[in-house]
C-alpha positions as CSV (number, residue, x, y, z in Angstrom):
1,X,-61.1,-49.6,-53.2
2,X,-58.6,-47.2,-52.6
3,X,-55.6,-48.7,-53.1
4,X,-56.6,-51.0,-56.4
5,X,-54.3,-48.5,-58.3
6,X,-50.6,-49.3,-56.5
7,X,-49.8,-52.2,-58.7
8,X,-50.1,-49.8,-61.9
9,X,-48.6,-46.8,-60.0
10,X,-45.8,-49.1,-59.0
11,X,-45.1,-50.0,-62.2
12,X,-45.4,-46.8,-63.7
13,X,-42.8,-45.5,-61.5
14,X,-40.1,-48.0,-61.9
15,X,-40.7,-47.7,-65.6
16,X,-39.7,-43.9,-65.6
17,X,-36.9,-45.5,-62.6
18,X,-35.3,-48.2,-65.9
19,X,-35.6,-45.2,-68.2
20,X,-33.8,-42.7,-66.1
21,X,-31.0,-45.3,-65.3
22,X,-30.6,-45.7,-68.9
23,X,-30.2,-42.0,-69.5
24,X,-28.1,-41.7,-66.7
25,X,-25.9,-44.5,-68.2
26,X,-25.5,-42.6,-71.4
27,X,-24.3,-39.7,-69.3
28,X,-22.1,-41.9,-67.6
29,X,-20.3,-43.0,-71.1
30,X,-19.7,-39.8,-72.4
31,X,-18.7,-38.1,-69.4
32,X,-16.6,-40.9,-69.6
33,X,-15.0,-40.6,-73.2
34,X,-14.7,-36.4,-72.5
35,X,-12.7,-37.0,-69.7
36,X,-10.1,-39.8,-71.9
37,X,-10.5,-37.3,-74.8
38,X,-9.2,-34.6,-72.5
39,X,-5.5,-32.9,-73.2
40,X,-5.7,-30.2,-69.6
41,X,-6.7,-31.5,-66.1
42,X,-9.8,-29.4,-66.4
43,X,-12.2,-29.9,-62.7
44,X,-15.1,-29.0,-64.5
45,X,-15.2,-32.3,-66.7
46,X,-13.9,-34.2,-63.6
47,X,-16.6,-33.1,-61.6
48,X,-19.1,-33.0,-64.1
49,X,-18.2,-37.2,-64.5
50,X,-18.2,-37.5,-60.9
51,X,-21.2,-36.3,-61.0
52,X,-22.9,-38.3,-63.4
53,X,-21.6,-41.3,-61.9
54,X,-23.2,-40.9,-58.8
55,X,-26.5,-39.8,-60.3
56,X,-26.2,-42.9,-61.5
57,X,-25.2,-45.2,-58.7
58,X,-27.9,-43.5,-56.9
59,X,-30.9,-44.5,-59.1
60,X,-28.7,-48.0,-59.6
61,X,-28.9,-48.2,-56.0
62,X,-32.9,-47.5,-55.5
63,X,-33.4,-49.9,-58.3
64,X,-32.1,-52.5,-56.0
65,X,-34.1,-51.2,-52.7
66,X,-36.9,-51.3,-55.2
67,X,-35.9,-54.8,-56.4
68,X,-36.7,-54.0,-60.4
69,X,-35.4,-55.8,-62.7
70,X,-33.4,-53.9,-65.8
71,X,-34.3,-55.2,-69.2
């Protein structure tokens, strides 16, 4: 009775989980492209990629503890 509900919850979660990665991968890429585009060493853009990068690998990573599957 109480617990019927963690199937949808589940999925609901690793729904907004995919959706966040995929966000996350977008700020990956053009972190990415700032940084090639750069002319200065400039830490902000560094660390700003850095950054972004392991947002990402972190959700990337709880995807995997989570065992969801990208589409």
């Amino acid at each position: 009775m109480f617990f019927r509900s963690k199937g949808k919850l589940k999925k609901e979660f690793d729904d907004r989980l995919v959706n966040l990665i995929k966000s996350t991968k977008e700020d990956l890429q053009q972190a990415k492209v700032i940084e090639e585009l750069m002319d200065d060493y400039d830490l902000r853009v560094i660390a700003h990629r850095k950054a972004a990068e392991s947002i990402h690998f972190y959700l990337f990573k709880e995807a995997r503890i989570r065992k969801v599957l990208l589409k």
